[in-house]
VOGU-3710 file (C-alpha; in Angstrom, 3 decimals, decimal comma):
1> xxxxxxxxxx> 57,303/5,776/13,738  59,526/8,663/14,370  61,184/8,828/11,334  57,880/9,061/9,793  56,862/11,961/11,823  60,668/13,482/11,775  61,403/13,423/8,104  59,505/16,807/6,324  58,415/18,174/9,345  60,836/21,439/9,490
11> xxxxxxxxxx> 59,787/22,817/6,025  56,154/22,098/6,544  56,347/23,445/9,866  57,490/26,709/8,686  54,645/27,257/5,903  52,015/26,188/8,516  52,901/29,020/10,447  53,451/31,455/7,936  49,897/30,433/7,067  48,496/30,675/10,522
21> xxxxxxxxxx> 49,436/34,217/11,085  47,668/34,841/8,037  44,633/32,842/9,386  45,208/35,238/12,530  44,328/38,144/10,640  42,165/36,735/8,327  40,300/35,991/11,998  40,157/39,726/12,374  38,283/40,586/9,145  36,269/37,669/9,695
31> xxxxxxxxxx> 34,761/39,136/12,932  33,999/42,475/11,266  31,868/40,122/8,533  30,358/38,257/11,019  29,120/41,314/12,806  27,927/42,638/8,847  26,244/39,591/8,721  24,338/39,191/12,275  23,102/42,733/10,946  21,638/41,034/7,920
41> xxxxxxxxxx> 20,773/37,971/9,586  18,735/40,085/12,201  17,085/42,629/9,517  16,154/39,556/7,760  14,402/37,996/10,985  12,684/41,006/11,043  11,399/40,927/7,685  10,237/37,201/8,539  7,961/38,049/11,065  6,530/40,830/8,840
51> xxxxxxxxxx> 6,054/38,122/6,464  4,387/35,768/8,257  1,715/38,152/8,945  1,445/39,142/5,544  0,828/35,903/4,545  -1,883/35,623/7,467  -3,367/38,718/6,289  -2,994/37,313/2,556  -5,102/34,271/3,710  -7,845/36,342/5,301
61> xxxxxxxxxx> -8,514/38,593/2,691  -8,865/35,806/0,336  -11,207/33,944/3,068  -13,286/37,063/2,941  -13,349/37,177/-1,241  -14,823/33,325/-1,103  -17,341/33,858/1,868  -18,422/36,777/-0,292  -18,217/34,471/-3,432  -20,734/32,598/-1,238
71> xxxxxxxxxx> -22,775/35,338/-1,015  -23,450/36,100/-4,098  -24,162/32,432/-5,360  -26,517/32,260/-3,043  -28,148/35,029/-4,517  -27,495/34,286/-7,982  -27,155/31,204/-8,700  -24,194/32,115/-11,194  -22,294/29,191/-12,602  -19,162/31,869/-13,027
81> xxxxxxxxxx> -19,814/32,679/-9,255  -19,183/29,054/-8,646  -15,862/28,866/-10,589  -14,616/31,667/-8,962  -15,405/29,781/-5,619  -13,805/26,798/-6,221  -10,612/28,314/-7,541  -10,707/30,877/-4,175  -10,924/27,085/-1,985  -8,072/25,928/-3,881
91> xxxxxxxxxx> -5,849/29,265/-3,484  -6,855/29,112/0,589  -5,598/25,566/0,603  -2,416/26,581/-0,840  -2,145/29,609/1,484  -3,027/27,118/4,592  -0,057/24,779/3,958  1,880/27,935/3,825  0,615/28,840/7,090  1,251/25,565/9,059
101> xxxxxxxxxx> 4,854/26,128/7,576  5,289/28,650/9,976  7,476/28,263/13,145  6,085/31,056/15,475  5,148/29,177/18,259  3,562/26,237/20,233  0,111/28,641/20,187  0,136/29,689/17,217  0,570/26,774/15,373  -2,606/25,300/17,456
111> xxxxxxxxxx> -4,482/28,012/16,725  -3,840/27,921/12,890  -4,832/24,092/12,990  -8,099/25,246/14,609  -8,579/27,659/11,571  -7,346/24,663/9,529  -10,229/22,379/11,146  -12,921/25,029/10,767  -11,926/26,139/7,221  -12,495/22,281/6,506
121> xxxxxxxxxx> -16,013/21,954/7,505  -16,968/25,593/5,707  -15,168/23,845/2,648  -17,706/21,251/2,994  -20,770/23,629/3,649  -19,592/25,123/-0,018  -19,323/22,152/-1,379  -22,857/20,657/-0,292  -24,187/23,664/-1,365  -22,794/23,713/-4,742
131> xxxxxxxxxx> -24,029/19,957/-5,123  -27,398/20,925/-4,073  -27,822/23,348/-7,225  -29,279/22,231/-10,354  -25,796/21,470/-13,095  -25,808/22,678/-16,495  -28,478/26,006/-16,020  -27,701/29,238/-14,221  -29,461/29,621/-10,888  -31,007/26,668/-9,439
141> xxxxxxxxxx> -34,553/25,641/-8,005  -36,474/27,353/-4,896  -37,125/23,527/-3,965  -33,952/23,807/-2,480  -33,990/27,029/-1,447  -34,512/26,915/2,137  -31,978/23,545/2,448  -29,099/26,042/1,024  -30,109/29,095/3,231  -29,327/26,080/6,147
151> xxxxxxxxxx> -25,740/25,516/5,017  -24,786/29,202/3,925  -25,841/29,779/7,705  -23,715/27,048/8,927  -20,949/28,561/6,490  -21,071/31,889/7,933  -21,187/30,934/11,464  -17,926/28,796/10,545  -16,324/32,460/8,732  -17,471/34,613/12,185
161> xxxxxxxxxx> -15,613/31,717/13,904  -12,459/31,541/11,658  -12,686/35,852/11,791  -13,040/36,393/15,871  -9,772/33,998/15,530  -7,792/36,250/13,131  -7,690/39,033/14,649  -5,698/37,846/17,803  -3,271/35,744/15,348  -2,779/39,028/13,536
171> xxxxxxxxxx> -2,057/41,178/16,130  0,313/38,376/17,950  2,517/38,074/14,630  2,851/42,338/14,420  3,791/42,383/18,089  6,029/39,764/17,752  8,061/41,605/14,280  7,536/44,921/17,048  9,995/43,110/18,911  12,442/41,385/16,849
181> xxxxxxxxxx> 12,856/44,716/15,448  13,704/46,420/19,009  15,997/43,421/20,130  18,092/43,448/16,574  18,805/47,322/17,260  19,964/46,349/20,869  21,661/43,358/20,215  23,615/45,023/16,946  25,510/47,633/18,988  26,040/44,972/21,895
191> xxxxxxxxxx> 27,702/42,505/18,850  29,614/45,583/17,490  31,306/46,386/20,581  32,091/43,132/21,475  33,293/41,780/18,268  35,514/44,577/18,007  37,210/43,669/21,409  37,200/40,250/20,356  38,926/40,677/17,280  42,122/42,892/19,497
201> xxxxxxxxxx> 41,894/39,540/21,949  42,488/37,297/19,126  45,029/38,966/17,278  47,214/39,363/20,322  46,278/35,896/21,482  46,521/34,343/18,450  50,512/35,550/17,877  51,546/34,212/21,020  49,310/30,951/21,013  50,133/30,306/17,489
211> xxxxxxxxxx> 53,694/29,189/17,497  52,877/26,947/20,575  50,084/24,859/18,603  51,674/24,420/15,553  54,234/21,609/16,348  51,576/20,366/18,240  49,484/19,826/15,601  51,940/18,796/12,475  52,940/16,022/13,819  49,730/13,305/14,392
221> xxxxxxxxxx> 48,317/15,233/11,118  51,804/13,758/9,345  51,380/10,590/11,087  47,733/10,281/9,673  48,408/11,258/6,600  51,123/8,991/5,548  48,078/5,903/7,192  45,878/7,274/4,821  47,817/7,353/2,094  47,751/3,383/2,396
231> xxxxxxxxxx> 44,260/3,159/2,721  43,665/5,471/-0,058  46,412/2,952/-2,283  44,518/-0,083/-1,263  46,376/-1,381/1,375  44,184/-1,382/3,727  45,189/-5,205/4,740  48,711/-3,995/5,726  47,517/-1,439/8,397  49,043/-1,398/11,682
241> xxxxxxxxxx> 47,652/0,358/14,587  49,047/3,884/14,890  50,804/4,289/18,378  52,006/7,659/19,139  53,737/7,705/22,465  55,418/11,359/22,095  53,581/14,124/23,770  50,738/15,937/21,957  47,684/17,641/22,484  44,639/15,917/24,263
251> xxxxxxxxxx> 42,843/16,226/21,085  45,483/15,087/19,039  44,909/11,862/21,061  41,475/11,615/20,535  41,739/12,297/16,576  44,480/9,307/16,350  42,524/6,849/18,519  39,431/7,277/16,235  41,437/6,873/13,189  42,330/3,663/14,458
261> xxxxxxxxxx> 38,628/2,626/15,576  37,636/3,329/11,839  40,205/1,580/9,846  39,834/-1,430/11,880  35,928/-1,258/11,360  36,776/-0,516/7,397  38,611/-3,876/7,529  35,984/-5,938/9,935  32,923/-4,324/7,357  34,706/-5,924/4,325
271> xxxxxxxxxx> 35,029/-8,991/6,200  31,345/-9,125/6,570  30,621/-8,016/3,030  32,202/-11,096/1,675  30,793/-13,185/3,950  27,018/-11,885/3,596  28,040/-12,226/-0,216  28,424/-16,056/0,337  25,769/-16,366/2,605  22,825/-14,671/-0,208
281> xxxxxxxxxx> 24,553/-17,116/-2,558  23,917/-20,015/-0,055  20,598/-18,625/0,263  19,290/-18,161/-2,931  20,469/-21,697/-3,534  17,834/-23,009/-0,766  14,986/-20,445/-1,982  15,285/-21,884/-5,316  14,800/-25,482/-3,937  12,078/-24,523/-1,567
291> xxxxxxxxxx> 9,736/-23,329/-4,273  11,084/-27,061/-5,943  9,719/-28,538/-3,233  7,200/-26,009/-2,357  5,889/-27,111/-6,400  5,848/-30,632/-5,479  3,947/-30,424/-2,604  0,789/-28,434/-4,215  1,203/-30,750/-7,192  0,823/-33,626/-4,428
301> xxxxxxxxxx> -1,926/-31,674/-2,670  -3,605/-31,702/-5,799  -4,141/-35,093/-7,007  -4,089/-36,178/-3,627  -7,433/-34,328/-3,126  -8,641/-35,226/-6,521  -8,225/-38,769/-5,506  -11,038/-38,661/-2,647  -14,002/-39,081/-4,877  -16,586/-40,652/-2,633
311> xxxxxxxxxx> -18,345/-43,628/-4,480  -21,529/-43,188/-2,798  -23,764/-42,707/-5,903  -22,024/-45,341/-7,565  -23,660/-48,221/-5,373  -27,457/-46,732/-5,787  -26,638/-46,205/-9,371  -25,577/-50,122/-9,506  -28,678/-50,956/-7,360  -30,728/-49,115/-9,532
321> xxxxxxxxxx> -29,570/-50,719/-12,896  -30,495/-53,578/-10,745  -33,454/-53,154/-9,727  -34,608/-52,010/-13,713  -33,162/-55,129/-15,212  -35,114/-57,056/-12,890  -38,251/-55,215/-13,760  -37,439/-54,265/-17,139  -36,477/-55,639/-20,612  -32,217/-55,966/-21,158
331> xxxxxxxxxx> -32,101/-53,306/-23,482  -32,498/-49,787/-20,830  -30,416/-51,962/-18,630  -27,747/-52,126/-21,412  -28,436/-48,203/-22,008  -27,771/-47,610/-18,423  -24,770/-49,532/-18,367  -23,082/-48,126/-20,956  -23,716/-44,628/-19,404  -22,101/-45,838/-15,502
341> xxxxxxxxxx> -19,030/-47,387/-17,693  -18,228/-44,298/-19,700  -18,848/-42,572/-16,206  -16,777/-44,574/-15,088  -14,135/-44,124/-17,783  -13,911/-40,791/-17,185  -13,036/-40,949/-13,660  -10,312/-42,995/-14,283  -8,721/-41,793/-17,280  -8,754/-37,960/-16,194
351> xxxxxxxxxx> -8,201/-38,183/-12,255  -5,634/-36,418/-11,216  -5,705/-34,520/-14,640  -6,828/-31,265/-15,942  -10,257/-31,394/-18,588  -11,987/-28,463/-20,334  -15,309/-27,348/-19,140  -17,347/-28,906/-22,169  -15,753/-32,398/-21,269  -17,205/-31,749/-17,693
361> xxxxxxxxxx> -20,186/-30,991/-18,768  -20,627/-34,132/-21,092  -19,720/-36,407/-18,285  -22,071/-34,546/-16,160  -24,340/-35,133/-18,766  -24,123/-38,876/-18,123  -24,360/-38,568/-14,345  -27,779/-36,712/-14,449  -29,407/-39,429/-16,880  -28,224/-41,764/-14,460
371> xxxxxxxxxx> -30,251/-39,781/-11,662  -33,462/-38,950/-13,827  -33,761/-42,575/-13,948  -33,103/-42,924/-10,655  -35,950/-40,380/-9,709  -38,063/-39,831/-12,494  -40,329/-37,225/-12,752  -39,712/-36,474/-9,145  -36,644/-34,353/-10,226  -35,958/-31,819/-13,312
381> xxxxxxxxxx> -32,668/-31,685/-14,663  -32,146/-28,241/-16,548  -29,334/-27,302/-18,557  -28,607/-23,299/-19,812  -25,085/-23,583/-21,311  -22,909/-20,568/-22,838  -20,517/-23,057/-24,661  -18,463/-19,892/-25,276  -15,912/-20,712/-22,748  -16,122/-24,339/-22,729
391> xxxxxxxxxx> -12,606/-24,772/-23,762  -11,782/-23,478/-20,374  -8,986/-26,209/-18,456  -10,757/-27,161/-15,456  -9,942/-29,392/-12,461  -11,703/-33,039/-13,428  -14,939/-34,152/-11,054  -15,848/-31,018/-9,783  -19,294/-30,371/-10,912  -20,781/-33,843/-9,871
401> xxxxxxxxxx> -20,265/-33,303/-6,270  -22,005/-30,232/-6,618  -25,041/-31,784/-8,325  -24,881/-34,529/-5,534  -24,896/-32,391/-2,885  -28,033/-30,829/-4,415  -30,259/-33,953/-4,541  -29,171/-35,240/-1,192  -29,478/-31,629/0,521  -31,788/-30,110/-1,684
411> xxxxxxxxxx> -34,422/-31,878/-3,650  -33,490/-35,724/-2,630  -36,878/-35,630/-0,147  -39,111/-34,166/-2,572  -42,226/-36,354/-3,666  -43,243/-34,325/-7,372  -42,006/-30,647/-8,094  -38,078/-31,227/-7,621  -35,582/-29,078/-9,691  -31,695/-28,336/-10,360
421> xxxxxxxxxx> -30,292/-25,978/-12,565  -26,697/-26,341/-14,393  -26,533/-23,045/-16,076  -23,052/-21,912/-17,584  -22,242/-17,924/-18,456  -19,485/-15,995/-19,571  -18,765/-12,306/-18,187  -17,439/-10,292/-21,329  -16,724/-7,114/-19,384  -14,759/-8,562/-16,187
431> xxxxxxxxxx> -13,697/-11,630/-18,643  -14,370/-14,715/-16,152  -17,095/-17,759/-16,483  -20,002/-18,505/-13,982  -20,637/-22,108/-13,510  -23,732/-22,142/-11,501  -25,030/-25,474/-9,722  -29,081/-24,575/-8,237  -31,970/-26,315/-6,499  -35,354/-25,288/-5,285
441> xxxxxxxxxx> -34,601/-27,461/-2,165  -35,316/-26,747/1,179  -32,305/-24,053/1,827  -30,758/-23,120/4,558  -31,200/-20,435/6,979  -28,376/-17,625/8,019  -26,875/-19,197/11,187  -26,570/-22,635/8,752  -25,055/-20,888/6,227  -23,014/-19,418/8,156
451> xxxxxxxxxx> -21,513/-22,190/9,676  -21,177/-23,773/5,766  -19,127/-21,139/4,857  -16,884/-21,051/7,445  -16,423/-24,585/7,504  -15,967/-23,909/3,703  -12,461/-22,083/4,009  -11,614/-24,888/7,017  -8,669/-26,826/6,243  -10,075/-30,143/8,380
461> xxxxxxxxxx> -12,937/-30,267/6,654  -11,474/-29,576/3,454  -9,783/-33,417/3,616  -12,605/-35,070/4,915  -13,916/-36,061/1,755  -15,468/-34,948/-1,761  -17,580/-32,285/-1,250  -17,942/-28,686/-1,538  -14,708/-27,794/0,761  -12,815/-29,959/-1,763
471> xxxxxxxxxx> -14,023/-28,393/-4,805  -13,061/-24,859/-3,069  -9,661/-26,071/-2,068  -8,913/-27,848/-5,834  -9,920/-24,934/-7,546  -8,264/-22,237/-5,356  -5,011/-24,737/-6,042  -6,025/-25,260/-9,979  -6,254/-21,378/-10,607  -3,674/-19,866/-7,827
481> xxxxxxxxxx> -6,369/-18,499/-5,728  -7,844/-16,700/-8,758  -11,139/-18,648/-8,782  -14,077/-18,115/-6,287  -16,896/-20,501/-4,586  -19,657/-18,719/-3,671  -22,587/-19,972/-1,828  -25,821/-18,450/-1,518  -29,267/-19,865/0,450  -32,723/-19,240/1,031
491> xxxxxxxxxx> -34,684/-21,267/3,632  -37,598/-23,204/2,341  -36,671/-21,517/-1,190  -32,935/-23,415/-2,246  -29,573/-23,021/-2,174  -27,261/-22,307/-5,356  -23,276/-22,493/-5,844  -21,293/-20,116/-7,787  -18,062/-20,525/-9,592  -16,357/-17,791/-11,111
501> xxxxxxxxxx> -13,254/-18,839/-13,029  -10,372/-16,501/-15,100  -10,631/-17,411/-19,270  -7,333/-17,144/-20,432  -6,611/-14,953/-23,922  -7,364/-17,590/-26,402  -10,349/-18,351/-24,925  -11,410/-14,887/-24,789  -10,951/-15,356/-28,899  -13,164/-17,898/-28,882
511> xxxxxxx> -15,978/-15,921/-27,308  -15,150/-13,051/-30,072  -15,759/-15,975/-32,754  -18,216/-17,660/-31,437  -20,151/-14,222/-31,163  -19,407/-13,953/-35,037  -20,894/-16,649/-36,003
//
């Protein structure tokens, strides 16, 4: 360590202070700009404050133009009038955000927030009365007459507001550049005068002090320059803490001990670089196999919901067949038969599968027959298709619980005059298909509702069996949360589902065809 901070020290030491008595009466000069500069400085704070209430002058005049803008469109009517006005609110709000620029003081930036408010609501009286004219003619009906006289009074008790509060503003910014201007004139001969004595101190000071604080100071600037030299090289891992024992300056100290702080935190940030570096790389590792299993488990979710298809109507459909081939000949029995088996068949070759719409629609097809023969005339079974989107992929079994949940809620109790609708549409503009399941049952009333829809988004009842919660929850997992179940109810009129599902691009084309044709 002390050959580093021996070897090249004499020759530097003697440029250093060849340079520092040139600093010394560089110092000197410097003074006599500094004291140039307060001068301009000072003039120029001056010339602030004169600006500042310029520019709240500047805003009040054009305040004034626009309330007499206001004026005369009330007079008028004038549709050039009413340009004119609307550029003048647009130049104030310019001028305003000038304004609150302003550091004058605590008050005065209240006050010109006040003005800010109240400029605000006389903006609005313009604009209602410039919405309350008639558009496209010059002038505008005496109907409204009376309702604008209302708002140009509300206006111009806003502008006496906004003018009693000028005037004070004003007259505080003038006073204010009043004194800057008499404390610059003081406080420039005070800086004269004592820059010049400060300049002789320093010169004379600065000779004698000089010599002292130059070997001083070469030596831990050496020392740290030859340390970061071998950061600078890149070798940061052969650093060794800098211990200077000789005698310097307290600041010298200081300057060394924080050199040493910050290489060693150079050197402990690269450490933690790298290992952050491995630890995203661990980490993106395990994100990638969450979403894996993250995948899975909807996939699971899915067709383990799909799989809860409650055979209730199966049994009365079997005891109806039943009950028909004991009263009736073999050959409807054989007819309703064949319509439960391809029911049937459909359940079991597409659970846990995705269909398009028009394949849930035939096997609904099925299922209704099944219940018209079931009920008879006691229930009508109407169908208004839009086959358009048909080709939609759709979530298998999801209409039938709907239909079910229609008889048994809706029209199951009904005698003669029962009805459910199965009506299909597609949206051209916002490019999504309405299924829509409704009865003329006996509804529900708000509180019911309600409670329906709440339970609706419930994730209990959602697993409880196949119903209307696990329609929701298969389509919101089908379509990524893109589909919607909506459920509306009258009491003592029915109760209808919606479905709103996205049609993808190519069925979109078949729309566009299938409107061709």
């Amino acid at each position: 360590m002390a050959h580093i901070l021996k070897e090249g020290s004499n020759a530097t030491l003697k440029q250093i202070l060849n340079r520092y008595h040139s600093l010394i009466l560089g110092v000197a000069f410097f003074m006599n700009f500094a004291a140039i500069l307060f001068h301009v400085v000072s003039v120029e704070s001056y010339s602030d404050a004169m600006r500042q209430a310029l520019s709240l002058n500047e805003y009040y005049m054009q305040f004034d133009r626009m309330n007499t803008n206001l004026s005369n469109y009330i007079s008028d009517g004038s549709s050039e009038i009413k340009t004119r006005l609307f550029e003048t609110i647009q130049e104030l709000e310019n001028s305003m955000a000038g304004l609150q620029e302003l550091n004058v003081s605590p008050a005065f930036q209240r006050d010109i927030k006040d003005i800010s408010l109240m400029m605000g609501q006389y903006e609005k009286r313009v604009r209602a009365i410039a919405e309350k004219t008639t558009t496209g003619e010059e002038g505008f009906s005496s109907s409204v007459y009376r309702e604008l006289l209302d708002e140009y009074e509300k206006a111009e008790n806003i502008y006496e507001r906004i003018d009693a509060e000028f005037k004070p503003l004003h007259l505080q910014l003038l006073s204010k550049a009043s004194e800057r201007q008499s404390a610059v004139m003081k406080k420039s001969r005070l800086y004269y005068a004592v820059f010049l004595l400060l300049v002789l101190l320093l010169s004379a000071y600065g000779i004698w002090w000089g010599k002292r604080l130059s070997s001083w100071i070469l030596l831990p600037i050496q020392t740290l320059t030859h340390a970061a030299e071998d950061i600078r090289d890149g070798r940061l891992s052969e650093f060794r803490r800098i211990d200077f024992r000789e005698h310097i300056y307290e600041e010298g100290t200081l300057l060394i001990q924080v050199f040493n702080m910050m290489a060693q935190q150079i050197k402990s940030q690269i450490k933690i670089i790298e290992e952050d570096a491995k630890t995203k790389v661990l980490y993106q590792k395990q994100k990638v196999e969450k979403l894996k299993i993250l995948n899975l488990l909807r996939t699971s979710e899915l067709k383990s919901l799909q799989m809860q298809m409650n055979p209730h109507f199966l049994f009365n459909t079997l005891n109806m067949i039943a009950k028909t081939a004991y009263i009736e000949e073999a050959e409807k029995t054989v007819f309703l038969l064949k319509k439960t088996s391809q029911l049937l068949r459909y359940s079991l070759d597409y659970m846990g599968k995705s269909v398009t719409l028009g394949q849930e629609l035939e096997s609904l097809g099925n299922y209704v027959y099944l219940q018209e023969q079931r009920f008879g005339k006691r229930i009508l079974f109407e169908f208004d298709l839009d086959e358009s989107f048909h080709q939609t992929k759709i979530p298998c079994l999801i209409l039938q619980p709907l239909v079910e949940n229609s008889i048994i809620h809706g029209v199951g109790a009904f005698v003669e005059g029962g009805r459910v609708l199965i009506q299909t549409k597609y949206e051209q503009k916002s490019g999504r298909g309405l299924i829509r399941i409704a009865d003329n049952g006996c509804g529900m009333d708000g509180q019911t509702l309600a409670l329906v829809r709440e339970r609706l988004s419930s994730d209990e009842e959602q697993r409880e069996k196949l119903g209307l919660a696990n329609v929701c929850r298969r389509l919101q997992i089908f379509f990524e949360e893109r589909a919607n179940m909506e459920i509306r109810s009258t009491a003592l009129k029915g109760t209808a589902v919606e479905i709103m599902v996205p049609v993808k691009e190519r069925d979109e084309e078949n729309v566009e065809n299938s409107d061709c044709r």
